[in-house]
TORTIDO-75045 format. One record per residue (C-alpha): x, y negated, z negated; residue in one letter. Coordinates in steps of 0.001 Angstrom, whole numbers, plus 500000, padded with zeros to 6 digits. Each point is the difference from the previous one (the first is absolute). Last residue first. Example, Ala and Ser with C-alpha at 12.3 -4.5 7.8 and 13.67 -1.06 7.14 Angstrom:
BEGIN
513670501060492860s;498630503440499340a;
END
This chain:
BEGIN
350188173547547704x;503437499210498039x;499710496356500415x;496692499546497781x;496746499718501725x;498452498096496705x;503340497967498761x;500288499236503574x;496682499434500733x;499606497155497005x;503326498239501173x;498384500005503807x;496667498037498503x;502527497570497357x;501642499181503353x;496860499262501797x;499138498127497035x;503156497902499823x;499600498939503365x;496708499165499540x;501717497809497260x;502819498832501555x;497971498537503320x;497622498467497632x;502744498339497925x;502163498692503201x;496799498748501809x;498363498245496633x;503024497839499836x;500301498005496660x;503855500410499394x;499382501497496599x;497658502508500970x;501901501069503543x;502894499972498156x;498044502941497371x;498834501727503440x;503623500135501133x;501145501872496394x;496888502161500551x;501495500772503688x;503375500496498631x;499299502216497439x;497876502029502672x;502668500558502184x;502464501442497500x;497048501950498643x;498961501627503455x;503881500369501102x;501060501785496716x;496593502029501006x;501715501215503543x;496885501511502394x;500490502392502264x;499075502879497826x;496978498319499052x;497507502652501257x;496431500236500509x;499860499881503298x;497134497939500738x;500185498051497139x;503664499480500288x;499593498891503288x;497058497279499657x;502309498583496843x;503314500240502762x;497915498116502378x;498810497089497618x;503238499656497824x;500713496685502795x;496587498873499227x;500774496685497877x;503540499999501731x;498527499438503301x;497409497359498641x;502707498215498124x;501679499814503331x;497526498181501618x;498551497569497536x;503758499191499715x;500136498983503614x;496640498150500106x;500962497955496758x;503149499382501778x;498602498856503269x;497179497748497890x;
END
C-alpha cells in the first residue's frame, strides 16, 4: 500500500508537471523558453514508459504516461504554432 501511495504520488506530479509552462505559453504566447529536442526526447521516453506500463499490467504507470504524453503533445502543438522566433 506505501508504494502504491508513493508512486500514485509522483505520477501525479509528473502527469501535470507541463501544466504551468502550458498556462504560460498561452498567456504569453511565446515558446522562446522552451527546448523542442527536450519536448521529443521527453516524450519518447514517456510513450516508451506507457508501453512498460502495458506489458507490466500497471494501470498507474500507463495513465500517468499517457496524460503525460498529452500535456506534452499540448506544448509540442504551441511550439510549432507560437514558433521560437515570436
Amino acid at each position: 500500500m506505501f508504494w502504491t501511495l508513493i508512486g500514485a504520488t509522483a505520477a501525479t506530479l509528473t502527469m501535470f508537471s507541463f501544466i504551468p509552462q502550458i498556462f504560460r505559453s498561452l498567456r504569453t504566447k511565446s515558446v522562446k523558453d522552451v527546448s523542442p529536442i527536450t519536448l521529443f526526447q521527453l516524450s519518447l521516453g514517456v510513450l516508451l514508459w506507457m508501453i512498460y506500463g502495458f506489458a507490466r499490467h500497471d494501470p498507474i504507470i500507463i495513465i500517468a504516461n499517457a496524460t503525460t504524453l498529452v500535456t506534452l503533445a499540448v506544448i509540442i502543438f504551441l511550439y510549432f504554432k507560437y514558433g521560437r522566433s515570436k
